[in-house]
MARZA-154884 format. One line per field, with one value per residue: residue in one letter; residue number from 1; z, y, x of N, C-alpha, C, CB in turn. Coordinates in nm, 4 decimals, padded with zeros to 6 digits. Each point is the difference from the previous one (the first is absolute). Glycine has a CB too. Layout:
// MARZA-154884
residuo	[A  ...]
num	[NUM  ...]
nz	[Z  ...]
ny	[Y  ...]
nx	[X  ...]
caz	[Z  ...]
cay	[Y  ...]
cax	[X  ...]
cz	[Z  ...]
cy	[Y  ...]
cx	[X  ...]
cbz	[Z  ...]
cby	[Y  ...]
cbx	[X  ...]
// end
This chain:
// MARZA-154884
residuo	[X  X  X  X  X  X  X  X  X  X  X  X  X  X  X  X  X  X  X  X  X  X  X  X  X  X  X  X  X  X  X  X  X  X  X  X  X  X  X  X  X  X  X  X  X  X  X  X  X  X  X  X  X  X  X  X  X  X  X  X  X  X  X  X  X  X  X  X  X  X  X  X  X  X  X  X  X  X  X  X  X  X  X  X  X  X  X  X  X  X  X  X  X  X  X  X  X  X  X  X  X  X  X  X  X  X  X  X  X  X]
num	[1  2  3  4  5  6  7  8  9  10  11  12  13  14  15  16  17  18  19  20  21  22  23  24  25  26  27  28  29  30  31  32  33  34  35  36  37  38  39  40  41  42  43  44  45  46  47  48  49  50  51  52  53  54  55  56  57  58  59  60  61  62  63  64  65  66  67  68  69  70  71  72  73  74  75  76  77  78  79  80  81  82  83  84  85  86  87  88  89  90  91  92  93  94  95  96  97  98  99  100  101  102  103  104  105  106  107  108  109  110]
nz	[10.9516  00.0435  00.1602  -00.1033  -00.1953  00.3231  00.1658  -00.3043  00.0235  00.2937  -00.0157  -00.2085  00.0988  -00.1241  00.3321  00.2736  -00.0262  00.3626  -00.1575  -00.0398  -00.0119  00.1627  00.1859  -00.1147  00.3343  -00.1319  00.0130  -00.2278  00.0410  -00.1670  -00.0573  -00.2631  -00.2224  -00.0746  -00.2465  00.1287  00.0250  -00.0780  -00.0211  00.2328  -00.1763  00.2531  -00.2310  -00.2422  00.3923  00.2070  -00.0015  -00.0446  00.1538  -00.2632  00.0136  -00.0992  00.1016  00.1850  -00.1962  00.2673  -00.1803  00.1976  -00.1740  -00.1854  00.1440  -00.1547  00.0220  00.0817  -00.2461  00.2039  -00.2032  -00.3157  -00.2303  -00.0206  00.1511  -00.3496  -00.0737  00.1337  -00.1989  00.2453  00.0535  00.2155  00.1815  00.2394  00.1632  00.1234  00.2105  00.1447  00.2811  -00.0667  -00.1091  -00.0117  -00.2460  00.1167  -00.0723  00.1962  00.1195  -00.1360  00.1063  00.2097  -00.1824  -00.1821  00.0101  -00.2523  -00.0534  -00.2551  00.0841  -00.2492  -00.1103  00.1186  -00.3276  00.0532  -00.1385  -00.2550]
ny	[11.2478  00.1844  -00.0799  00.1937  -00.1949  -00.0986  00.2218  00.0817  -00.2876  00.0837  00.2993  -00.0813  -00.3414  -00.0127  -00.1201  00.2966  -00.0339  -00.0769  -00.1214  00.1608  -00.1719  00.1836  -00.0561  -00.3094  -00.0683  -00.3461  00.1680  00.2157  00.0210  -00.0012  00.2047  -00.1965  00.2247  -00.2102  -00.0141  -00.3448  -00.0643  -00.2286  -00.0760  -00.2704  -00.1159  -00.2217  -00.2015  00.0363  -00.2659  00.2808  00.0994  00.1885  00.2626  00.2507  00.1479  00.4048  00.0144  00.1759  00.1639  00.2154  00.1440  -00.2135  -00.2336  -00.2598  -00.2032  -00.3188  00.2039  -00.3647  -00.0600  -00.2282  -00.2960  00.2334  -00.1183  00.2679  00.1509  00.0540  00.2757  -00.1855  00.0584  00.0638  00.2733  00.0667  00.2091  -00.2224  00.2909  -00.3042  00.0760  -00.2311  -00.0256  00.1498  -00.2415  -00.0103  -00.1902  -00.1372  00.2425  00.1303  00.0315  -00.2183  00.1084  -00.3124  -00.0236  00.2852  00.0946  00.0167  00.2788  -00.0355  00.3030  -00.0544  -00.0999  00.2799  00.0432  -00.2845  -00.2832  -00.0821]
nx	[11.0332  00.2793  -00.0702  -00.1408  -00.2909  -00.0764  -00.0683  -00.1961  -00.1632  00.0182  -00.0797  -00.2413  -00.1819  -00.2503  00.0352  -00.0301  00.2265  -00.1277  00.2283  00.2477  00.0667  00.1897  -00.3329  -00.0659  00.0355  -00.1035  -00.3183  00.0382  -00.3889  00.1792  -00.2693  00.2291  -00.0507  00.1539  -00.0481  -00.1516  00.3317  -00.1626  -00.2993  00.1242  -00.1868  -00.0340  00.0893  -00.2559  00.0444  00.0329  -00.2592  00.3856  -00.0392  -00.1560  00.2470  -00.1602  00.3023  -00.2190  00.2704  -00.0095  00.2571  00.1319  00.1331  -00.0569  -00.2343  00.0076  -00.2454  -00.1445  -00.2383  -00.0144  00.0470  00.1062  00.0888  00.0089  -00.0334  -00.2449  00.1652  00.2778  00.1741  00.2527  -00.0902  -00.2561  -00.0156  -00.0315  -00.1462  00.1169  -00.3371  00.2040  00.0803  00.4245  00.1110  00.3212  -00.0080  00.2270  00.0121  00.0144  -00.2701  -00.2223  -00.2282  -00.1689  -00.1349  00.1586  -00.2805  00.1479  -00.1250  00.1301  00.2195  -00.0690  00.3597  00.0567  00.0736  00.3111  -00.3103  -00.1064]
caz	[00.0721  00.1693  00.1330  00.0329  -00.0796  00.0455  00.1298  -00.0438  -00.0053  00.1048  00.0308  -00.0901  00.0172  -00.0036  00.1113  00.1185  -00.0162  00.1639  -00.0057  -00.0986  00.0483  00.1128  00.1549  -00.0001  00.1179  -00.0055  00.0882  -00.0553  -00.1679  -00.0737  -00.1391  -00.0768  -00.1811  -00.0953  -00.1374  -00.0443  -00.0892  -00.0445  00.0285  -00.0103  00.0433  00.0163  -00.0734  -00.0335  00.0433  00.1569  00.0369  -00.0350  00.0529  -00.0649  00.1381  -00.0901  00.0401  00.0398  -00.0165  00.0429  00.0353  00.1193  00.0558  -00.0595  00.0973  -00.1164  00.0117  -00.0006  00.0249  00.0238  -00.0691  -00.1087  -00.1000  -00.0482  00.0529  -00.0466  -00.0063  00.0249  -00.1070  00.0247  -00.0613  00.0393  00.1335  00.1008  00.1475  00.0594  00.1653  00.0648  00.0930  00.0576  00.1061  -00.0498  -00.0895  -00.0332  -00.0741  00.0921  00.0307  -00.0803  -00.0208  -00.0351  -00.0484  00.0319  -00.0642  -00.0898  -00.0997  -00.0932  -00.0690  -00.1585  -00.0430  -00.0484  -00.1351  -00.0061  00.0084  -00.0901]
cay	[00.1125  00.0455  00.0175  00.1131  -00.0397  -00.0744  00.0678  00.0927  -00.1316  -00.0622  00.0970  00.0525  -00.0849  00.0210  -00.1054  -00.0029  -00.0896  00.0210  -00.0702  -00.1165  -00.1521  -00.0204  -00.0222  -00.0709  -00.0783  -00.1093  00.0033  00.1443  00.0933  00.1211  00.0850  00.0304  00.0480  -00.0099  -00.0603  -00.1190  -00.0783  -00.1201  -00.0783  -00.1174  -00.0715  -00.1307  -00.1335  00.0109  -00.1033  00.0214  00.1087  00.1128  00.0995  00.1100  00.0561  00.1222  00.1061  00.1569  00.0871  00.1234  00.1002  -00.0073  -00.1237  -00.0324  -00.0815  -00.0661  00.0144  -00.1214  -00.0468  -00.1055  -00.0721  -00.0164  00.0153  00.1412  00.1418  00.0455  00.1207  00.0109  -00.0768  00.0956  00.1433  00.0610  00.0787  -00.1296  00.0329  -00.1332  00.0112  -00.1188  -00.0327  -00.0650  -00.0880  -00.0200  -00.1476  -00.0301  00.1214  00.1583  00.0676  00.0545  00.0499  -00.0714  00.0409  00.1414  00.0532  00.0857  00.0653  -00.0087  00.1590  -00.0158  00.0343  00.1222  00.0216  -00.0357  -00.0889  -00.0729]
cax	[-00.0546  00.0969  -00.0381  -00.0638  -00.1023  -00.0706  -00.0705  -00.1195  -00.1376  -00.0829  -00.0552  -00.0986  -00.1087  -00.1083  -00.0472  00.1357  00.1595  00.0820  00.1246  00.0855  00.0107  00.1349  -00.0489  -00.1264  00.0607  -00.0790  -00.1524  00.0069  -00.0343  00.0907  -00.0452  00.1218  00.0004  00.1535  -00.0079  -00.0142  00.1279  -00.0378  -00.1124  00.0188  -00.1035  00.0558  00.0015  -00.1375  -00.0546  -00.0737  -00.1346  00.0599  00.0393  00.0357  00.1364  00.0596  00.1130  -00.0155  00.0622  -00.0524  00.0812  00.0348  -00.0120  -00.0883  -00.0420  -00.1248  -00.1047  -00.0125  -00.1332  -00.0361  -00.0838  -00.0181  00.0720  00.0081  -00.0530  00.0168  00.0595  00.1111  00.1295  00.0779  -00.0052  -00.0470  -00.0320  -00.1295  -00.0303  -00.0020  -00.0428  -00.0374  00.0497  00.1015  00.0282  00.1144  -00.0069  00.1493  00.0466  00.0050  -00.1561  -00.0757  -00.1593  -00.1176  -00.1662  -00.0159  -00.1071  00.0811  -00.0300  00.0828  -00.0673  -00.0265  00.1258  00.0029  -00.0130  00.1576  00.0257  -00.0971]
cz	[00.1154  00.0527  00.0293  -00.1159  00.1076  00.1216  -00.0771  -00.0610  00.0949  00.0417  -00.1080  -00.0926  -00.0157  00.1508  00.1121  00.0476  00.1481  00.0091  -00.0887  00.0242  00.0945  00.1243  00.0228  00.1383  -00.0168  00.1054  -00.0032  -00.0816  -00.0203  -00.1225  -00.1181  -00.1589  -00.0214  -00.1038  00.0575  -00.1170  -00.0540  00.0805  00.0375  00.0281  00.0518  -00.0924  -00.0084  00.0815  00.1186  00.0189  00.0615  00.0370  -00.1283  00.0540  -00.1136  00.0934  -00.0092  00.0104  00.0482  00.0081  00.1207  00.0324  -00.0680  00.0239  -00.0981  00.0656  -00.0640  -00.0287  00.0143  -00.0758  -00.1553  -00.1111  -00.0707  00.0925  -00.1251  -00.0068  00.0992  -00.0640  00.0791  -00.0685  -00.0018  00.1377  00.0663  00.1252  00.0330  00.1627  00.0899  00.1450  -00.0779  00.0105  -00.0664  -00.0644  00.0014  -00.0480  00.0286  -00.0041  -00.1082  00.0573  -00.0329  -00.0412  00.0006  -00.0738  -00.0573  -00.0934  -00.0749  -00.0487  -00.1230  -00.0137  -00.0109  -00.1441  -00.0831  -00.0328  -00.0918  -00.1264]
cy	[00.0320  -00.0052  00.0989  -00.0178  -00.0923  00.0412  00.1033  -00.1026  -00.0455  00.0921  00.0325  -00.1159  00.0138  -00.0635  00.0605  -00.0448  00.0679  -00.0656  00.0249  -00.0904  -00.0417  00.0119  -00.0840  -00.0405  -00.1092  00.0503  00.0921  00.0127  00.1091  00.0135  00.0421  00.0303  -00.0080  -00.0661  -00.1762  -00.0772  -00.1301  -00.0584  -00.1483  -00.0660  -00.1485  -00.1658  -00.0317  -00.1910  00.0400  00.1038  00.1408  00.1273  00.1438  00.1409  00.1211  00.0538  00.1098  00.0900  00.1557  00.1682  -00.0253  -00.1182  -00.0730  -00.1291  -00.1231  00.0056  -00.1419  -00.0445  -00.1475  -00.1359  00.0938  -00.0363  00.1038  00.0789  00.1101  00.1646  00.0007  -00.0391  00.1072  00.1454  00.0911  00.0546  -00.0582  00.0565  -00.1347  00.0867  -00.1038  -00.0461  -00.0425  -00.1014  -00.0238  -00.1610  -00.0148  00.1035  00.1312  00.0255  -00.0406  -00.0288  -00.1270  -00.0010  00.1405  00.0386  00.0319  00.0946  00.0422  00.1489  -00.0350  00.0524  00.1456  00.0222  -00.0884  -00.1690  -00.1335  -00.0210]
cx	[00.0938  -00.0425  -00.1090  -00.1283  -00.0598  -00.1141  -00.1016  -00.1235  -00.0334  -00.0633  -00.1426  -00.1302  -00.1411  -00.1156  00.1004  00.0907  00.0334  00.0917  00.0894  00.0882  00.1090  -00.0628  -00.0985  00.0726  -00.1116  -00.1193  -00.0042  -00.1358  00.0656  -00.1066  00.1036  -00.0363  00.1107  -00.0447  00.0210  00.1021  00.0100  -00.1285  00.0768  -00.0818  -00.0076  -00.0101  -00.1873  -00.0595  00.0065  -00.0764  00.0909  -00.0685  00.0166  00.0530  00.0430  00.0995  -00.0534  00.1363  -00.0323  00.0636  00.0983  00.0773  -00.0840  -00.0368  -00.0848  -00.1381  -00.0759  -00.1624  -00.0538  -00.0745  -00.0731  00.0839  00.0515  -00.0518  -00.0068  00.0305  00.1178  00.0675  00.0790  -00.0266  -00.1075  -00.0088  -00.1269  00.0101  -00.0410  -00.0561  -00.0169  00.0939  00.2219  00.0277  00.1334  -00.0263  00.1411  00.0899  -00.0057  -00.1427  -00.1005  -00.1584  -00.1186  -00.1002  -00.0295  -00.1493  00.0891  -00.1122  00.0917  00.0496  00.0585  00.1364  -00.0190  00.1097  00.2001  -00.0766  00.0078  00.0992]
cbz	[-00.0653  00.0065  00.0414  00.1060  -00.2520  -00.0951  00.1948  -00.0692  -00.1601  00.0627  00.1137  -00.0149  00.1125  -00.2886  -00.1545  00.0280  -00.3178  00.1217  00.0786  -00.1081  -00.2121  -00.1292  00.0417  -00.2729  00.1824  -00.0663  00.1368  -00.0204  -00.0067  00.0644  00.1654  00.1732  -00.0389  00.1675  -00.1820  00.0779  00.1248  -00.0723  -00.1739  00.0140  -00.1415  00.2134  00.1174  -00.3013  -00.1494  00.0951  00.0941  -00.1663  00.2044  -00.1154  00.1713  -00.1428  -00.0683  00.1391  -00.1565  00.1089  -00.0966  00.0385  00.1920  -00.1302  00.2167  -00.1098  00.0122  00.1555  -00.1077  00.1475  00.2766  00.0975  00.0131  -00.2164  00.2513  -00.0242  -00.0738  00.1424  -00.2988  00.0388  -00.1190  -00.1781  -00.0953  -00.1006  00.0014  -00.1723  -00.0717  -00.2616  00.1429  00.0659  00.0982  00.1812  -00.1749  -00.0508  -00.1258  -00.0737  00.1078  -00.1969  -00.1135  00.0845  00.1006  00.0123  00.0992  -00.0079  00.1011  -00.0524  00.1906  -00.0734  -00.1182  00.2724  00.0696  00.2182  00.1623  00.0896]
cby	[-00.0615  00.1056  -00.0644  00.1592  00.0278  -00.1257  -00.0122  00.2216  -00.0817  -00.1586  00.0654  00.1932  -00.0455  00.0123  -00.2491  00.0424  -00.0149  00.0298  -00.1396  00.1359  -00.0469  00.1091  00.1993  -00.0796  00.1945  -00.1919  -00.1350  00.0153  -00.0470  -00.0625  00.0985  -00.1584  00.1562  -00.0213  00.2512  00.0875  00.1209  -00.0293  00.1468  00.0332  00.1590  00.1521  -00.1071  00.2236  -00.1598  -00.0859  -00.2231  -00.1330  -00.1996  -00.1234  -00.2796  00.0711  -00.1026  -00.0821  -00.1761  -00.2074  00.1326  00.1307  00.0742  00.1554  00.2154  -00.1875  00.2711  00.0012  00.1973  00.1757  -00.1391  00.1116  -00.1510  -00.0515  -00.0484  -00.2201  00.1061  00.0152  -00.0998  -00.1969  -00.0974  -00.0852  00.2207  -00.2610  00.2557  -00.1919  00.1600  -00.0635  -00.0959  00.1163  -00.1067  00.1860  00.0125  -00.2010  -00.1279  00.1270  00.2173  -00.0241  00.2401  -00.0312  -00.2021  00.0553  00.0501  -00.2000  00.0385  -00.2311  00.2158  00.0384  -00.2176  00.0637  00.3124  00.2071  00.1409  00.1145]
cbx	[-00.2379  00.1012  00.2200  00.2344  00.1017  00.1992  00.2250  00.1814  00.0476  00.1218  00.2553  00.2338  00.1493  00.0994  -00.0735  -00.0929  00.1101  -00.1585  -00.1042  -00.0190  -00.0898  00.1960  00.0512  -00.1265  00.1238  00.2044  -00.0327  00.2777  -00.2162  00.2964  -00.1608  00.1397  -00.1559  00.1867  00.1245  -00.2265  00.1003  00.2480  -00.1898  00.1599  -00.0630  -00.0389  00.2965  00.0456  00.0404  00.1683  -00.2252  00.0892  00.1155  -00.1492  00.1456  -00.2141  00.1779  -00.2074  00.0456  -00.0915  -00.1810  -00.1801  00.0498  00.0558  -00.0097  00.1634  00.0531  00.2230  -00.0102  00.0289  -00.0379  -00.1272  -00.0927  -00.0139  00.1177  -00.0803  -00.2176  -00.0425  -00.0797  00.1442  00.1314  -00.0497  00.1016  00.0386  -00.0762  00.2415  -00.1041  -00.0831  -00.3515  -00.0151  -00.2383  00.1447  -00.2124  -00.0823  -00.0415  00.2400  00.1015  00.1964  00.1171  00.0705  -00.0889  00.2890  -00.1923  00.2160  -00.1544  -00.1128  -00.0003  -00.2748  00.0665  -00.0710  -00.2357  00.2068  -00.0516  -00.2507]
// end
Protein backbone atom coordinates (compact mmCIF):
# COMPACT_ATOMS: atom_id res chain seq x y z
CA UNK A 1 0.00 0.00 0.00
CA UNK A 2 1.58 3.61 -0.89
CA UNK A 3 1.75 6.51 1.20
CA UNK A 4 -0.69 8.46 -0.46
CA UNK A 5 -3.30 5.26 -0.08
CA UNK A 6 -2.55 5.39 3.26
CA UNK A 7 -3.28 9.07 4.15
CA UNK A 8 -6.70 8.62 2.12
CA UNK A 9 -7.55 5.56 4.58
CA UNK A 10 -6.73 7.43 7.46
CA UNK A 11 -8.71 10.26 6.49
CA UNK A 12 -11.62 8.08 5.50
CA UNK A 13 -11.49 5.73 8.69
CA UNK A 14 -14.41 4.83 10.45
CA UNK A 15 -12.64 5.48 14.12
CA UNK A 16 -11.25 9.03 14.85
CA UNK A 17 -7.32 9.08 13.86
CA UNK A 18 -5.69 11.98 15.48
CA UNK A 19 -2.24 10.76 15.25
CA UNK A 20 0.47 9.64 13.19
CA UNK A 21 2.96 7.78 13.90
CA UNK A 22 5.86 9.97 12.60
CA UNK A 23 4.29 12.48 15.59
CA UNK A 24 3.43 10.12 18.17
CA UNK A 25 5.78 11.01 21.50
CA UNK A 26 6.20 8.72 24.85
CA UNK A 27 3.10 9.43 27.46
CA UNK A 28 1.30 10.22 24.56
CA UNK A 29 -2.27 8.89 23.76
CA UNK A 30 -2.74 8.10 20.43
CA UNK A 31 -5.52 7.41 18.07
CA UNK A 32 -3.56 5.41 15.00
CA UNK A 33 -4.67 3.35 11.53
CA UNK A 34 -2.61 1.51 9.28
CA UNK A 35 -1.81 -1.85 7.97
CA UNK A 36 -0.19 -4.57 10.27
CA UNK A 37 3.06 -5.69 8.77
CA UNK A 38 3.92 -8.41 11.17
CA UNK A 39 2.65 -10.20 14.27
CA UNK A 40 4.98 -11.87 17.06
CA UNK A 41 4.05 -14.23 18.99
CA UNK A 42 5.69 -15.00 22.43
CA UNK A 43 7.33 -18.49 23.32
CA UNK A 44 5.00 -20.77 24.37
CA UNK A 45 6.90 -21.19 27.87
CA UNK A 46 6.80 -17.47 28.66
CA UNK A 47 3.48 -15.37 29.67
CA UNK A 48 5.23 -12.98 27.15
CA UNK A 49 3.85 -10.17 25.27
CA UNK A 50 1.91 -10.25 21.82
CA UNK A 51 3.47 -7.77 19.50
CA UNK A 52 2.14 -6.41 15.97
CA UNK A 53 3.70 -3.75 13.44
CA UNK A 54 1.45 -0.68 12.74
CA UNK A 55 2.27 0.79 9.41
CA UNK A 56 0.76 4.24 8.86
CA UNK A 57 2.34 5.73 5.82
CA UNK A 58 4.35 7.81 8.11
CA UNK A 59 6.07 5.36 9.89
CA UNK A 60 5.69 2.38 11.92
CA UNK A 61 5.07 1.47 15.65
CA UNK A 62 4.36 -1.82 17.66
CA UNK A 63 1.40 -2.15 19.04
CA UNK A 64 1.68 -4.37 22.36
CA UNK A 65 -0.44 -6.48 24.33
CA UNK A 66 0.27 -7.34 27.49
CA UNK A 67 0.71 -11.03 28.78
CA UNK A 68 -0.98 -12.37 26.04
CA UNK A 69 -0.61 -15.04 23.59
CA UNK A 70 -2.85 -13.85 20.70
CA UNK A 71 -5.51 -11.49 19.95
CA UNK A 72 -7.88 -12.77 17.95
CA UNK A 73 -8.30 -11.29 14.27
CA UNK A 74 -5.11 -9.85 14.30
CA UNK A 75 -2.63 -11.40 11.54
CA UNK A 76 -0.53 -9.50 9.11
CA UNK A 77 -2.20 -7.53 6.49
CA UNK A 78 -4.85 -6.15 7.95
CA UNK A 79 -6.39 -2.60 8.50
CA UNK A 80 -6.36 -1.62 12.47
CA UNK A 81 -7.28 1.53 14.35
CA UNK A 82 -5.28 1.28 17.62
CA UNK A 83 -6.03 3.73 20.89
CA UNK A 84 -3.72 3.77 23.83
CA UNK A 85 -1.15 4.95 25.68
CA UNK A 86 2.59 5.64 24.31
CA UNK A 87 5.56 4.51 25.94
CA UNK A 88 9.07 3.78 25.08
CA UNK A 89 10.98 0.32 25.21
CA UNK A 90 14.19 -0.97 24.19
CA UNK A 91 12.91 -1.15 20.73
CA UNK A 92 11.69 2.08 20.18
CA UNK A 93 7.85 3.70 20.71
CA UNK A 94 4.79 1.66 20.88
CA UNK A 95 1.20 1.37 21.69
CA UNK A 96 0.14 -0.49 25.02
CA UNK A 97 -3.01 -2.52 25.70
CA UNK A 98 -4.68 -0.63 23.00
CA UNK A 99 -8.20 -0.42 22.08
CA UNK A 100 -8.69 -1.44 18.51
CA UNK A 101 -10.85 -2.03 15.78
CA UNK A 102 -10.46 -4.09 12.89
CA UNK A 103 -11.74 -2.31 9.55
CA UNK A 104 -13.34 -4.33 7.05
CA UNK A 105 -11.06 -5.53 3.70
CA UNK A 106 -11.88 -3.81 0.74
CA UNK A 107 -12.51 -5.35 -2.68
CA UNK A 108 -8.30 -5.04 -4.10
CA UNK A 109 -7.87 -6.88 -0.89
CA UNK A 110 -9.85 -10.28 -0.32
Amino acid sequence: MSVGEMENARENADWEVSSKVSDVRERQQARLYGVLRSVTYPTSAASGSFTATLFDGTGSIEVVWLGRKNVPGIKPGIRLAVQGMVISRASGLCVINPSFQIAPMVDNER
